[in-house]
C-alpha positions in Angstrom: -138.7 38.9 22.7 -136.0 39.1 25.3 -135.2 36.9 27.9 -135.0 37.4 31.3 -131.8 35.8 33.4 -133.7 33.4 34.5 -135.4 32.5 31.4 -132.1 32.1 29.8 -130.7 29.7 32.5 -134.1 27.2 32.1 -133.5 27.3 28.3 -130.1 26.4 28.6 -130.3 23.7 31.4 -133.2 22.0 29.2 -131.3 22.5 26.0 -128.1 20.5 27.4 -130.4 17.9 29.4 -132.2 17.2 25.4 -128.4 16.8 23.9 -127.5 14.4 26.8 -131.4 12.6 26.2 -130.3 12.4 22.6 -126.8 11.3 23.0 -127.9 8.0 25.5 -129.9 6.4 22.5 -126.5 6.9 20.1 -125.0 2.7 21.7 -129.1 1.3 21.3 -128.5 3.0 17.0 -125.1 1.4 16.9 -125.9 -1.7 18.0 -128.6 -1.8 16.0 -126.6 -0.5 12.8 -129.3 2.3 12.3 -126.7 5.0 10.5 -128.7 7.4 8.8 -130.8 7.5 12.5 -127.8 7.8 14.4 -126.6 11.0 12.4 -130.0 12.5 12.8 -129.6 11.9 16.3 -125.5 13.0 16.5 -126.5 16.4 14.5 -129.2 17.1 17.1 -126.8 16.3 19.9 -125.1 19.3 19.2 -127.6 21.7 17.2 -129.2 21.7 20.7 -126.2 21.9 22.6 -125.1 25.0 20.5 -128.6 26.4 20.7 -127.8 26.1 24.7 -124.5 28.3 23.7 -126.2 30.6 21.6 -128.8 31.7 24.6 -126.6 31.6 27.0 -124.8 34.1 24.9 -128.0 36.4 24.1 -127.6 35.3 20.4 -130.7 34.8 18.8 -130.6 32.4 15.6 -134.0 31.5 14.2 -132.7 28.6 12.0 -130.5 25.2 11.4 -128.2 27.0 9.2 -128.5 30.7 11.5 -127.3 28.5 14.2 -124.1 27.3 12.2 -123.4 30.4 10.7 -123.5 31.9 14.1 -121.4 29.0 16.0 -118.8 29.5 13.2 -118.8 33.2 13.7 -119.0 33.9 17.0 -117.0 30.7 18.4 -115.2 29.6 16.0 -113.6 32.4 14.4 -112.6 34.1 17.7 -110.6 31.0 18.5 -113.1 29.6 21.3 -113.8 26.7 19.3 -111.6 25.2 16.8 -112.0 24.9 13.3 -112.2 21.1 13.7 -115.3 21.4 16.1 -117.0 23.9 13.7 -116.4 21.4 10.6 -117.9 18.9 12.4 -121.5 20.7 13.3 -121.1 21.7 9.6 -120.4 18.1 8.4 -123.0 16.8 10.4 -125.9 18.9 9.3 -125.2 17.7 6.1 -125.0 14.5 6.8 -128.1 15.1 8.7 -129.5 16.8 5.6 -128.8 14.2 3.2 -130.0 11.3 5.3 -133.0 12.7 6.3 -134.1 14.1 2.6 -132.5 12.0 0.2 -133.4 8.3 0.1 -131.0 7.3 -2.3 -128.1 7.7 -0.4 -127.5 6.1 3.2 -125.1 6.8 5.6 -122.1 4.4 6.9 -120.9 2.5 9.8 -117.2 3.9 8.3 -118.4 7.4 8.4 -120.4 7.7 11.3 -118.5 5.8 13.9 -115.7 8.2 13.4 -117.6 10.8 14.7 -119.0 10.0 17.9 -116.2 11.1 20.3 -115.5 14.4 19.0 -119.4 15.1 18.7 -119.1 14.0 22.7 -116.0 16.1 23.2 -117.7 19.3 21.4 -120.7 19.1 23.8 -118.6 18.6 26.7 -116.6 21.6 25.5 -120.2 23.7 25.2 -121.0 22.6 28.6 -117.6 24.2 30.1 -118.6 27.7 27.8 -122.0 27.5 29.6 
């Protein structure tokens, strides 16, 4: 199913408004040391401000991993991204991944905190694309 102009601008708007929604909660996680929910939170940050990019662009991805494969391909290999900013969607899902299905293994203040700016500086940089 295709999307009309205007379709594709509503779907975008409401995709960046939910990564800025999502990325307001990440000082309330930090403050109350919540890791493993923060990266949940960080990875959805940009999966839905790259799904923003991906319909703006008429790219349809049906999945997590379609949507990296497609960010990396499209954005990232043609130089319109670097490879820092795809690393980071990349490490985040897995992050994401092994917070959310493994309960063995949590995630850390030392690792997470790290990433916060250059998750905000990616979806910025989306924002500009859009």
């Amino acid at each position: 199913m295709s999307l009309s102009e205007e379709e594709r601008r509503i779907m975008v708007e409401l995709e960046i408004e939910r990564a800025e929604k999502i990325m307001l909660q990440f000082p309330t996680l930090v403050e109350q040391k919540y890791w493993d929910t923060l990266v949940n939170r960080m990875y959805y940050a940009v999966f839905h401000a790259v799904s923003a990019l991906m319909i703006h662009n008429a790219i349809q991805v049906h999945t997590h991993r379609g949507a990296l494969i497609a960010f990396n391909k499209e954005f990232v290999r043609t130089g319109i991204f670097s490879a820092e900013e795809g690393h980071l969607f990349s490490k985040l899902e897995s992050m994401r991944e092994r917070g959310d299905y493994n309960c063995f293994i949590d995630a850390t203040e030392d690792e997470v905190l790290p990433l916060i700016e250059p998750l905000k500086a990616l979806v910025s940089k989306i924002k500009e694309q859009l």
